[in-house]
C-alpha positions as CSV (number, residue, x, y, z in Angstrom):
1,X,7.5,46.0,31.1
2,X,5.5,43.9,33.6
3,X,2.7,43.7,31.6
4,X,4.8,42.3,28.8
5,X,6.3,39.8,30.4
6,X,2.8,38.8,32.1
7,X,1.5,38.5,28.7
8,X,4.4,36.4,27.7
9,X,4.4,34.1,31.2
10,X,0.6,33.8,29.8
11,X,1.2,32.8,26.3
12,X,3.9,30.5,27.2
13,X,1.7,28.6,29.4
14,X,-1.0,28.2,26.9
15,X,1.9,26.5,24.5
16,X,3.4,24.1,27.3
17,X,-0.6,23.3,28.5
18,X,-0.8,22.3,24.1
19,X,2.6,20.4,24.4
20,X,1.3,18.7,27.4
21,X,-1.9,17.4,25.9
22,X,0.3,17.0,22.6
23,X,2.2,14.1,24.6
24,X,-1.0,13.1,26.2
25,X,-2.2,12.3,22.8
26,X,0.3,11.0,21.4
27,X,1.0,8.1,24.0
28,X,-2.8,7.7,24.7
29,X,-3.8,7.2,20.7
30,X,-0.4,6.7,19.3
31,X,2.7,4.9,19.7
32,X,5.2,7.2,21.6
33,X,6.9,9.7,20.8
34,X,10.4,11.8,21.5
35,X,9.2,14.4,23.5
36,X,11.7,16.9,25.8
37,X,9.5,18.1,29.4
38,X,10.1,21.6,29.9
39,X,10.0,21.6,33.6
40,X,10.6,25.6,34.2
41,X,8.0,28.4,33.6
42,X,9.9,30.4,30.7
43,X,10.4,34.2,32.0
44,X,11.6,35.4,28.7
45,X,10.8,35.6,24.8
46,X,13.9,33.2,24.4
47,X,11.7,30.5,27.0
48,X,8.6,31.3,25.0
49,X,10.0,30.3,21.7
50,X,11.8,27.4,22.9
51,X,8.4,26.4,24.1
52,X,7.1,26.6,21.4
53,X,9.5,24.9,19.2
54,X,9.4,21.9,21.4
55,X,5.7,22.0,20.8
56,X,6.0,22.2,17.1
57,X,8.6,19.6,17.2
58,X,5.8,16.9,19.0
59,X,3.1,17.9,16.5
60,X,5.3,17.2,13.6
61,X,6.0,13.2,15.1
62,X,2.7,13.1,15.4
63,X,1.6,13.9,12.1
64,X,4.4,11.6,10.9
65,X,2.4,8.5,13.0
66,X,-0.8,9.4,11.7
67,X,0.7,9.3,7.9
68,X,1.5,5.8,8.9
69,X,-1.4,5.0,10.7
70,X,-3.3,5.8,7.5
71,X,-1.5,3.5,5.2
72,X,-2.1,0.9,7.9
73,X,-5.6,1.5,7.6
74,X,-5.3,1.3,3.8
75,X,-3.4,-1.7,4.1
76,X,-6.4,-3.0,6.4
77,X,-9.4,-1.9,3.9
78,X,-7.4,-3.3,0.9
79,X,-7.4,-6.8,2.9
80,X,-10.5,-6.2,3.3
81,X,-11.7,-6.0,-0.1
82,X,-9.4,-9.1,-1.3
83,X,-10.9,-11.1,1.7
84,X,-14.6,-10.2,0.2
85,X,-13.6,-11.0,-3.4
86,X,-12.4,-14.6,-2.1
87,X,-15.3,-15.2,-0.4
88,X,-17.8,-14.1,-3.2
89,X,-15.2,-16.7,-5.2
90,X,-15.9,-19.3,-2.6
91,X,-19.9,-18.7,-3.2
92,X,-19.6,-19.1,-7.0
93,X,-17.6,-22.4,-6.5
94,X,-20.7,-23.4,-4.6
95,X,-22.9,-22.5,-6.6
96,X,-21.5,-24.5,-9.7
97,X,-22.7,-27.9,-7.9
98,X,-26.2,-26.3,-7.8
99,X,-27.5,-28.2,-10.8
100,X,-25.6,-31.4,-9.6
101,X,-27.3,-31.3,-6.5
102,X,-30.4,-30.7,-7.8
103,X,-30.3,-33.7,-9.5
104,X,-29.3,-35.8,-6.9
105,X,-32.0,-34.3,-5.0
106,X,-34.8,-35.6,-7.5
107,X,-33.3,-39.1,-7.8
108,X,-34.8,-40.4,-4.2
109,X,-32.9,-43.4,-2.2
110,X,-36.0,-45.7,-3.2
111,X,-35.8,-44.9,-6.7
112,X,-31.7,-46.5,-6.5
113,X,-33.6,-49.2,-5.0
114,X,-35.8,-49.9,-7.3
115,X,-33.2,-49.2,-10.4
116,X,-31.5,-52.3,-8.5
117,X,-34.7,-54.5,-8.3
118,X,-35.3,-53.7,-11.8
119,X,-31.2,-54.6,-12.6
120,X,-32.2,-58.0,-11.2
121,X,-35.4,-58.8,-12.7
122,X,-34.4,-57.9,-15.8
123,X,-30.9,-58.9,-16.4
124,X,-30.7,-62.3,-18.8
125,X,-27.3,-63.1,-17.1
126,X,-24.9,-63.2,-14.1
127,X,-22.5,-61.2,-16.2
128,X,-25.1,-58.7,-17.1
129,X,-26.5,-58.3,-13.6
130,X,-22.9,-57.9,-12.1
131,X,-22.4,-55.1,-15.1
132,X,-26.0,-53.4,-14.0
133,X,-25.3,-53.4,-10.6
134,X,-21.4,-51.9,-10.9
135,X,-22.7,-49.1,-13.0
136,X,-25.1,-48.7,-10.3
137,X,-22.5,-48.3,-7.5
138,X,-20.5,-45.8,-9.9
139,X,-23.3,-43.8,-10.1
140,X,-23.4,-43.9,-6.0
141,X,-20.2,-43.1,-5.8
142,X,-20.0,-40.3,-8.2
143,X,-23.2,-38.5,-6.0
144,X,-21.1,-39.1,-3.2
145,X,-18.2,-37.6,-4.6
146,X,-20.7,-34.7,-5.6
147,X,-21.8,-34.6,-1.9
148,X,-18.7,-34.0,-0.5
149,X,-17.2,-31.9,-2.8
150,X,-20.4,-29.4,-2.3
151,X,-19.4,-29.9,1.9
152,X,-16.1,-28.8,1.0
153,X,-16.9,-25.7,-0.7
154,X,-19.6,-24.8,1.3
155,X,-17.0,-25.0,4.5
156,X,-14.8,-22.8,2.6
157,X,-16.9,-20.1,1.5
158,X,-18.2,-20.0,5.1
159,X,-14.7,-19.8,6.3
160,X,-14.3,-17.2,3.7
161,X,-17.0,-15.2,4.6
162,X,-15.4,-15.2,8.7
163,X,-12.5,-14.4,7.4
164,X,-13.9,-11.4,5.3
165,X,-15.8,-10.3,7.8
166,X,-12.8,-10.1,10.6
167,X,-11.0,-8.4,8.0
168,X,-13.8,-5.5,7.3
169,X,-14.5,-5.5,11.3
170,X,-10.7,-5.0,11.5
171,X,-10.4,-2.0,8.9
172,X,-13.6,0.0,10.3
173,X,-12.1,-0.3,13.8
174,X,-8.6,1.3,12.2
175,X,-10.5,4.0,10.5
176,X,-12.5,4.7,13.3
177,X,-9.1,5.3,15.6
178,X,-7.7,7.1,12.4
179,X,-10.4,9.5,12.2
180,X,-10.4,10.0,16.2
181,X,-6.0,10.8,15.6
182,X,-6.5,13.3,12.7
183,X,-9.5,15.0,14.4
184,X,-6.9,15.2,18.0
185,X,-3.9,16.4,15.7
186,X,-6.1,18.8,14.1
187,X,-7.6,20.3,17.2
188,X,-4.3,20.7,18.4
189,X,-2.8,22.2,15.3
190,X,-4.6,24.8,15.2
191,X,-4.3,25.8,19.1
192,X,-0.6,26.1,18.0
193,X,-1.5,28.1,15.3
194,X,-3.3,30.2,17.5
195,X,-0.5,30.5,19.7
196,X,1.9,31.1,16.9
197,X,-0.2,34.2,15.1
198,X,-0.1,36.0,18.5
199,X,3.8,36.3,18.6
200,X,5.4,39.1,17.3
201,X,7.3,38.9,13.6
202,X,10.3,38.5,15.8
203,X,8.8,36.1,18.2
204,X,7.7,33.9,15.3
205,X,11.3,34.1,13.5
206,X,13.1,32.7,16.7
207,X,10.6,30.0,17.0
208,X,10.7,29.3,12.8
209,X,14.6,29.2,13.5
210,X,14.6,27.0,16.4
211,X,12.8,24.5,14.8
212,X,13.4,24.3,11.1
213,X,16.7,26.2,11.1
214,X,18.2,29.3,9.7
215,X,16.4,30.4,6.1
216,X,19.3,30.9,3.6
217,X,18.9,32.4,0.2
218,X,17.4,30.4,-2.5
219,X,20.1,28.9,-4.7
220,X,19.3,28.3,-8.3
221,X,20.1,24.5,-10.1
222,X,22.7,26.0,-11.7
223,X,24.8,27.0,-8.5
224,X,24.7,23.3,-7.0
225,X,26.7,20.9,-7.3
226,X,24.1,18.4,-9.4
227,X,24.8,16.8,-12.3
228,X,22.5,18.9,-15.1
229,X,19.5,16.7,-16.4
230,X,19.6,14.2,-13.7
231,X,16.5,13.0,-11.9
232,X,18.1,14.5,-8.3
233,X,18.6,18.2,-10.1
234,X,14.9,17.7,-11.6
235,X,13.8,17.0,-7.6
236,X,15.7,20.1,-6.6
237,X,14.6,22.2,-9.2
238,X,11.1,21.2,-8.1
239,X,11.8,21.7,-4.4
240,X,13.5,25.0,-4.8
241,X,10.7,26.3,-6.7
242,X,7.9,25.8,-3.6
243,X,10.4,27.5,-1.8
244,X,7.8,30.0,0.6
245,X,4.8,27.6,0.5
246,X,3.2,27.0,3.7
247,X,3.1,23.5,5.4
248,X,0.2,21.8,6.0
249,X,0.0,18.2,7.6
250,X,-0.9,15.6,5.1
251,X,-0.7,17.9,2.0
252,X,1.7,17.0,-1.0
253,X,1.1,20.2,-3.3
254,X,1.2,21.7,-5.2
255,X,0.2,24.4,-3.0
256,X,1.3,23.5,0.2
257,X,3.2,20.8,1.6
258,X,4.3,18.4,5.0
259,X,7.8,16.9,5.0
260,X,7.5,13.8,3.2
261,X,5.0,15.7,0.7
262,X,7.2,17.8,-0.4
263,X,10.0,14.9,-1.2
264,X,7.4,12.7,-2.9
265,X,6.3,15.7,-4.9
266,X,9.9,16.6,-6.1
267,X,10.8,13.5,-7.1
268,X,7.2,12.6,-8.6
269,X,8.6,15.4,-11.3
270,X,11.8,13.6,-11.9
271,X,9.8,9.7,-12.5
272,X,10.5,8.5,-9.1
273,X,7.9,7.1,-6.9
274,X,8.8,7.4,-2.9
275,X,6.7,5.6,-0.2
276,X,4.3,8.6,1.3
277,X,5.8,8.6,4.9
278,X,8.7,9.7,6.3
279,X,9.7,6.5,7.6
280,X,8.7,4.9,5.0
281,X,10.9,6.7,2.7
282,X,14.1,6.4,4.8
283,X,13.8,2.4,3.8
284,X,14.2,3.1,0.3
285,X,18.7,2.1,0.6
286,X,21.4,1.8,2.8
287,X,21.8,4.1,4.9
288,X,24.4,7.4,4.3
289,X,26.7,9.3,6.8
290,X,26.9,13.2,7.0
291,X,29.7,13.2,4.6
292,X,28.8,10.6,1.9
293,X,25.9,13.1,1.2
294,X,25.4,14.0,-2.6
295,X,22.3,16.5,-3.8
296,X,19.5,14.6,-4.1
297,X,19.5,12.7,-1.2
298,X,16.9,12.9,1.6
299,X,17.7,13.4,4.8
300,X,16.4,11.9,7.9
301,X,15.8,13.7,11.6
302,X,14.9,12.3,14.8
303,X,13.8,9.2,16.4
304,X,11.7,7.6,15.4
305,X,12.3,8.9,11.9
306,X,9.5,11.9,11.8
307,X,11.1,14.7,9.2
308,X,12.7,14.4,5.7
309,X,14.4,16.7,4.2
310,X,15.6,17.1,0.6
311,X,19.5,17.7,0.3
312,X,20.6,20.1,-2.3
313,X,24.4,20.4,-1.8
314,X,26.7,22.7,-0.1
315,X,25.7,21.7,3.2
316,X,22.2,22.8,2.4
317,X,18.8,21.2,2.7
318,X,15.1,22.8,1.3
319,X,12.6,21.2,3.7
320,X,8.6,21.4,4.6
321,X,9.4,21.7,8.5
322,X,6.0,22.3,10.3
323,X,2.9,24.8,11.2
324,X,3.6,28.6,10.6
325,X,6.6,27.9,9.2
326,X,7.0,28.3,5.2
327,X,9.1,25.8,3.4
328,X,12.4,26.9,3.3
329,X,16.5,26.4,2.4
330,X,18.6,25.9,5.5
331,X,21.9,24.1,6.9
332,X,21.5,20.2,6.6
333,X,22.9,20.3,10.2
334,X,20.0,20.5,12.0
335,X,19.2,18.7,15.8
336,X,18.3,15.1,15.8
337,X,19.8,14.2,12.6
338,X,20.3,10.2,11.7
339,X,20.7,9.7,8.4
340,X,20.6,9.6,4.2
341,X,19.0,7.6,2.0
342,X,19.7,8.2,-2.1
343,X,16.6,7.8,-4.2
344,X,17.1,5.5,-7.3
345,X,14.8,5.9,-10.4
């Protein structure tokens, strides 16, 4: 009995040391997130899991900030590109006076003087002279035109060129910190993993329990209250059927799955297109309460918003909850939930 509750005092201080550095991580390289201190060494299995949950719990809101770290850094690398194609515009603008300047090049100030002398000298009249000489001053004033018109798209494919250079500087630095995130999440993944394998099949339950909730039966379509044929009984038809797949942080199928990978999947079937993030899919509509939930909808938990879930009616929701635990059916009533948003095809 001692040595199992040594082993257990051991194990659960190997997860608090990962939730630790979890929170570490997450404020150092990330924004912050909801985290819950666990201030007590845990003496029991019940300690252990809870532990572990917690831990599970930070490693999921941080997944969720590095899926929207990475569309910032796609956001950046697209900018980047459009700021290169402007500036490669701004060089072909310049490059169109090339022939123009080129040919003010070869016509030297001392040859406009001499076209002048030879206007005077050679002009029968006043009237023709004064003709000679204004067509001469067009012609200046056209090569100045010329002149400035090259300064002006020189200064703006220069500018260009900054400004396409910031922006590439910008998106290497945000992949750089990217990669740095998804290598710390990784490494930290898989020491909860490590810690997760060593519990017992009833350990592992409590913890899968805690954390994403009871695991009901698999309903069928049929047995929902969905309207047959419609793009939310599609979704759920979908979602139902992955039912047992394992989570894994950034996948979205078809063989395994994180929270907002499974939603985007499910309604991918049905013709709808949902923003790739969590939080970014909980912008889709207005926001719904507990009870003006309707199968279909997706379901928001914590804050910030770092888990959807995919309501199916009945008070139930199919969900992608986190590491070691399959996706599964359970009660929509789950801790930290805000809110419902209904997709729209």
């Amino acid at each position: 009995m001692h040595a199992q509750r040594l082993t257990t005092r051991r194990r659960s201080r190997a997860v608090l040391a990962v939730g630790t550095a979890l929170v570490a991580a997450a404020t150092a390289v990330l924004s912050p997130v909801m985290t819950t201190a666990a201030h007590a060494e845990p003496g029991s299995v019940a300690e252990a899991a809870s532990l572990m949950a917690e831990a599970a719990q930070q490693l999921t809101a941080i997944d969720a900030q590095v899926h929207e770290a990475e569309e910032i850094v796609a956001g950046q690398q697209q900018a980047a590109a459009d700021a290169a194609a402007r500036a490669q515009a701004a060089r072909d603008a310049l490059a169109v006076h090339e022939p123009q300047i080129r040919a003010i090049v070869h016509s030297s100030f001392t040859e406009k003087t001499q076209s002048r002398v030879a206007a005077f000298l050679t002009s029968e009249s006043a009237e023709q002279l004064v003709q000679q000489m204004t067509t001469l001053d067009m012609i200046a004033m056209h090569t100045n035109s010329v002149i400035a018109e090259v300064a002006a798209a020189r200064a703006a494919a220069e500018e260009a060129q900054a400004a396409a250079d910031q922006a590439a500087a910008t998106a290497q630095a945000g992949l750089t910190e990217l990669q740095a995130q998804q290598a710390e999440v990784a490494r930290r993944a898989a020491e909860y993993q490590s810690d997760y394998d060593r519990l017992s099949a009833a350990e592992r339950d409590r913890v899968s329990t805690l954390v994403a909730g009871p695991r009901l039966s698999t309903p069928s379509v049929a047995e929902l209250p969905v309207a047959s044929g419609s793009a939310a009984a599609t979704a759920i038809q979908v979602a139902l059927s992955k039912v047992g797949s394992p989570y894994r942080s950034g996948a979205t199928g078809p063989g395994a799955f994180d929270c907002s990978g499974l939603t985007s999947y499910a309604y991918a079937a049905a013709g709808i297109a949902l923003p790739r993030t969590s939080s970014g899919q909980s912008k889709i509509g207005p926001q719904l309460s507990r009870g003006q939930l309707q199968p279909g909808d997706l379901v928001f938990y914590y804050s910030p918003i770092s888990h959807v879930a995919l309501y199916i009616g009945d008070g139930m929701i199919v969900h992608a909850r986190t590491y070691g635990t399959p996706l599964s059916v359970t009660s929509v009533d789950q801790g930290g939930f805000r809110f419902g948003v209904r997709p729209t095809g």
